[in-house]
N, C-alpha and C positions, 0 to 999 in steps of 0.2 A: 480562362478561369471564370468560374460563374460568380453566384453570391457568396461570400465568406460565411462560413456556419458560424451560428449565434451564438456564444459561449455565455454560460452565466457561472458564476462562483458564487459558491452556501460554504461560506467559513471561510474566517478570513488573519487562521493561525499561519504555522509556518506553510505546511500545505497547502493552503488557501495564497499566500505569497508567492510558492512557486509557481503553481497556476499561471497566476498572471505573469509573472518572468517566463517563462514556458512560451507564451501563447503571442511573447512578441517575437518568436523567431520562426512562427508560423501564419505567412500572409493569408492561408487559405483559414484563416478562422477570424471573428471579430471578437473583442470581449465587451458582452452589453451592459455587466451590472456587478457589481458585488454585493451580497447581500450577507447581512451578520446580524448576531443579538445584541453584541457590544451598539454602543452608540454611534449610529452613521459617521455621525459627525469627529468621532475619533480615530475614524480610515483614513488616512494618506495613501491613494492608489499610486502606483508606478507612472501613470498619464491622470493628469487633473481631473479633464474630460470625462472618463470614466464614475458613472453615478453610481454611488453608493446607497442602497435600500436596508431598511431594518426586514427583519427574515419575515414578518408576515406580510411584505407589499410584494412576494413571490408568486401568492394566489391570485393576484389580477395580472400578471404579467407573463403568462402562459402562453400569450401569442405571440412574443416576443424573444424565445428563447429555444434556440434549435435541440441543445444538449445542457443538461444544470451537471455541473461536477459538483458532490457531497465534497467537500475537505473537512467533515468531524470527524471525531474519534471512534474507533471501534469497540471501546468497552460498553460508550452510554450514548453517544449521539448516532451513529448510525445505525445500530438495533430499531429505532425508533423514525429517525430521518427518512431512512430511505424506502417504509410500506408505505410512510406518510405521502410522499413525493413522488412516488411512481406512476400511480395516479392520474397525474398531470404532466408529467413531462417525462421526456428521455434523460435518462440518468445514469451517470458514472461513478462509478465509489470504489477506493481499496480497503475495504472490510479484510483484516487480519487474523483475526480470531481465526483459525484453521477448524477448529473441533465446533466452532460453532454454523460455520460457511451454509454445511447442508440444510439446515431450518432458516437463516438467513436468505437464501436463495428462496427458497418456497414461498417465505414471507412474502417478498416482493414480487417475485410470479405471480403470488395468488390477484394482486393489487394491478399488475401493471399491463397483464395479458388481456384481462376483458377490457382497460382502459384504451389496448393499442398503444399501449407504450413500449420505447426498448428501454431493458436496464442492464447495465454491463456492471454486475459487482466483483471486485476484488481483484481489484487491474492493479496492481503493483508491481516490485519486482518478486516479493513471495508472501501472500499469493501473487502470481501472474507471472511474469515470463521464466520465474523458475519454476513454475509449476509448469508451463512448457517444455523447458530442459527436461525435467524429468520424466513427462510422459515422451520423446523421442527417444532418452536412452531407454527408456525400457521397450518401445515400440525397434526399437533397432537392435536391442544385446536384452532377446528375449528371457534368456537364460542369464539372470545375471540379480547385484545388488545394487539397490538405491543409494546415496547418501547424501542428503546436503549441511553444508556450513554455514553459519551466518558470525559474520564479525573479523576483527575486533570492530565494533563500531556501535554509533548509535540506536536503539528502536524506539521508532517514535510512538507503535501502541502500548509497547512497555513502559515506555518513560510516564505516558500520559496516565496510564495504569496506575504508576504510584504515585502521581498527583491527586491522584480522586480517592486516597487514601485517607482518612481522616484522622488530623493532627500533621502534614505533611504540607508545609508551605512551597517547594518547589523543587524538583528530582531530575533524575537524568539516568537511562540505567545503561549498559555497554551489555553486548553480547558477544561471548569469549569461549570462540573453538578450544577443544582443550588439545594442544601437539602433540602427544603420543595418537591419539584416536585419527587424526590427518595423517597422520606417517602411515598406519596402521593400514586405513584405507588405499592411500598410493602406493601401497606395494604391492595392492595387488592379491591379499590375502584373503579378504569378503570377509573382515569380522563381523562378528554380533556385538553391536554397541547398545546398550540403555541412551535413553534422552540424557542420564544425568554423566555418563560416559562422552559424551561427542560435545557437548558447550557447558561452562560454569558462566551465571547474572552476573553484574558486578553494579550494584545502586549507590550511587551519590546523593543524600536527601538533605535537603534544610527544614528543619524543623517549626513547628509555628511555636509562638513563646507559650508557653505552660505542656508542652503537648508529652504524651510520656514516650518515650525513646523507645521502648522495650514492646509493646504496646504495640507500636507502629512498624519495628522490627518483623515481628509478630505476624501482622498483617500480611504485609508485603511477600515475606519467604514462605507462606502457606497458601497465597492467593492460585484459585485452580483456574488451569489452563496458564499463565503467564509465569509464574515464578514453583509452585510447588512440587515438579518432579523437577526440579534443578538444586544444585548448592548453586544457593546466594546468598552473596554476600551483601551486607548493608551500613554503608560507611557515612555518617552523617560529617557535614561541613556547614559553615556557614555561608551566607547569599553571598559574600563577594567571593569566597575559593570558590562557588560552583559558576558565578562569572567567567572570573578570571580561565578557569581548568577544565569547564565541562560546557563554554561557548560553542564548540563547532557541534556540528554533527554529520562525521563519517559514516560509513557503514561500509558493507559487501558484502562476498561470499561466495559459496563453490558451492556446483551440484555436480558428483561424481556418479557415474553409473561406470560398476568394475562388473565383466561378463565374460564371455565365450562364447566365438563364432561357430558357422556348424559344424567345425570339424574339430572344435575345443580348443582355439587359440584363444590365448586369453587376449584381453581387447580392455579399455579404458578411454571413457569419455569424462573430459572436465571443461563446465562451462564455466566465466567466473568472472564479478562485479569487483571495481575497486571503485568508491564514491566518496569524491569529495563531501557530496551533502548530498545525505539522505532524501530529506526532503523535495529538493529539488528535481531528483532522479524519481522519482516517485511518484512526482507532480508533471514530467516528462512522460511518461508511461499512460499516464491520465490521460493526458491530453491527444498522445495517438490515437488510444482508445475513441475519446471521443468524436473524432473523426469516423472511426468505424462504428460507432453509434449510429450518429445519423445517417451514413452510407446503409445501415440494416435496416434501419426505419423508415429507408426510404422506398426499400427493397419488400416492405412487408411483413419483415422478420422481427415479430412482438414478444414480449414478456423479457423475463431474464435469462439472462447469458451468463456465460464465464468467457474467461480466454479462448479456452478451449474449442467455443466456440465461434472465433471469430477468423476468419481466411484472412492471414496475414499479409494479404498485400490490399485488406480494406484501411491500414495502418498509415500506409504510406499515402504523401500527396499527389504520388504521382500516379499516372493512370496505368492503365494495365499494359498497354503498347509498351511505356517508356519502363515499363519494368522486365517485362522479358527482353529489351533491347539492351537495357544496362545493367540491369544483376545476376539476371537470371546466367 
């Protein structure tokens, strides 16, 4: 094994935590830095060692860092973070916003191609490796229907979503297939589902004191892209029930492609997540990624990528020998 690629972390939420859990079960990487807006000095790394930097000591530290993984959010920090950062380094992000992806992708292209930078956005499990599931079942059962599920579980862009809601002291939202539209799909039928047909929101909010309830209701069930072509619901609690009730965060989900092969047999592919925490499965995704970061960078292969983009056995830390001897 050669040198350990340089890992640095820009955010240091839940995301930013799995990272670094993530990245001690992979010897072929090192972690150099964390970096945050919060106060250095209020990080507790996983290893002591580990130095913590405020976000603007990342501009001199350029020579020091193989791949920076963004851990902000997708409604306001990484719109912003990642043309900022592309720049200067190779970068890995799970930007979610689906409807917003395509001008996000450009954004950073435009920044990161003439800089000779790679940028891999939106390496999660969707976007990202369900967004693979689905482009094989449709590259396999050409003739056929898409569907993905997501839940019951937590979303961490939706959650963050209704935090930056104003009058909202701390939220949590669940995402909820709705069972008739799953039955519906495995049998094999290929219905036409609407968005608001296949999942119902479900929002736990705590309120800030004076805030108005209705107002913030309001907000939340009309915001486009995340909550406004869904029923959702919005059930306010106060900080210790959403302690006590809305601490973990699961998630999952299925991507079904239902088709017919060439002689019209019907045919069904289901791929599908069950996750203890979200986050951390999320922040495992990352971090393969970033491995195939530096592997394209180092290959010559500049600007931004998606998934899509990336030959899945740059993922893995094994070489290419010990891959077609043992998976293939």
């Amino acid at each position: 094994m050669g040198q350990p690629i340089r890992i640095a972390i820009a955010g240091h939420g839940n995301l930013g935590r799995g990272v670094e859990a993530a990245l001690t079960r992979c010897p072929d990487m090192t972690l150099t830095g964390i970096y945050t807006r919060r106060d250095p000095g209020q990080i507790r790394p996983m290893k002591a060692a580990t130095p913590v930097h405020p976000m603007a000591a990342l501009a001199g530290h350029a020579d020091c860092i193989d791949v920076l993984i963004l851990c902000g959010g997708s409604k306001e920090d990484l719109p912003r973070q990642g043309p900022e950062l592309a720049g200067s380094f190779n970068i890995v992000d799970s930007f979610d916003t689906h409807a917003r992806i395509p001008e996000y992708f450009a954004a950073v292209d435009a920044v990161a191609a003439p800089a000779g930078r790679t940028a891999l956005i939106s390496a999660g499990w969707d976007p990202g490796t369900f967004s693979i599931n689905r482009l094989m079942g449709e590259a396999l059962l050409p003739e056929g229907t898409t569907y993905t599920f997501w839940g019951k579980g937590v979303s961490q862009g939706h959650s963050d979503a209704i935090r930056r809601v104003p009058g909202v002291a701390a939220g949590v939202q669940y995402t909820v297939p709705v069972p008739e539209a799953v039955a519906q799909v495995r049998s094999g039928t290929r219905p036409t589902l609407t968005t608001r047909q296949k999942h119902t929101r479900e929002c736990f909010v705590v309120l800030e004191d004076g805030a108005d309830a209705e107002a913030v209701r309001k907000a939340i069930v009309t915001m486009p892209h995340y909550f406004d072509e869904y029923d959702t619901t919005v059930t306010f609690v106060d900080a210790e029930t959403l302690r006590r009730e809305h601490a973990a965060m699961p998630h999952g989900g299925f991507v079904i492609r239902s088709g017919v092969t060439g002689k019209g047999n019907a045919e069904l592919i289901e791929y599908g997540l069950t996750l203890a925490s979200n986050p951390e499965f999320t922040s495992s995704v990352l971090v393969a990624y970033a491995r195939a970061v530096h592997r394209l960078h180092r290959m010559g292969r500049h600007g931004a990528l998606t998934v899509f983009d990336v030959p899945p056995g740059l993922l893995s830390p094994r070489s290419a020998e010990q891959l077609r001897a043992e998976l293939l």
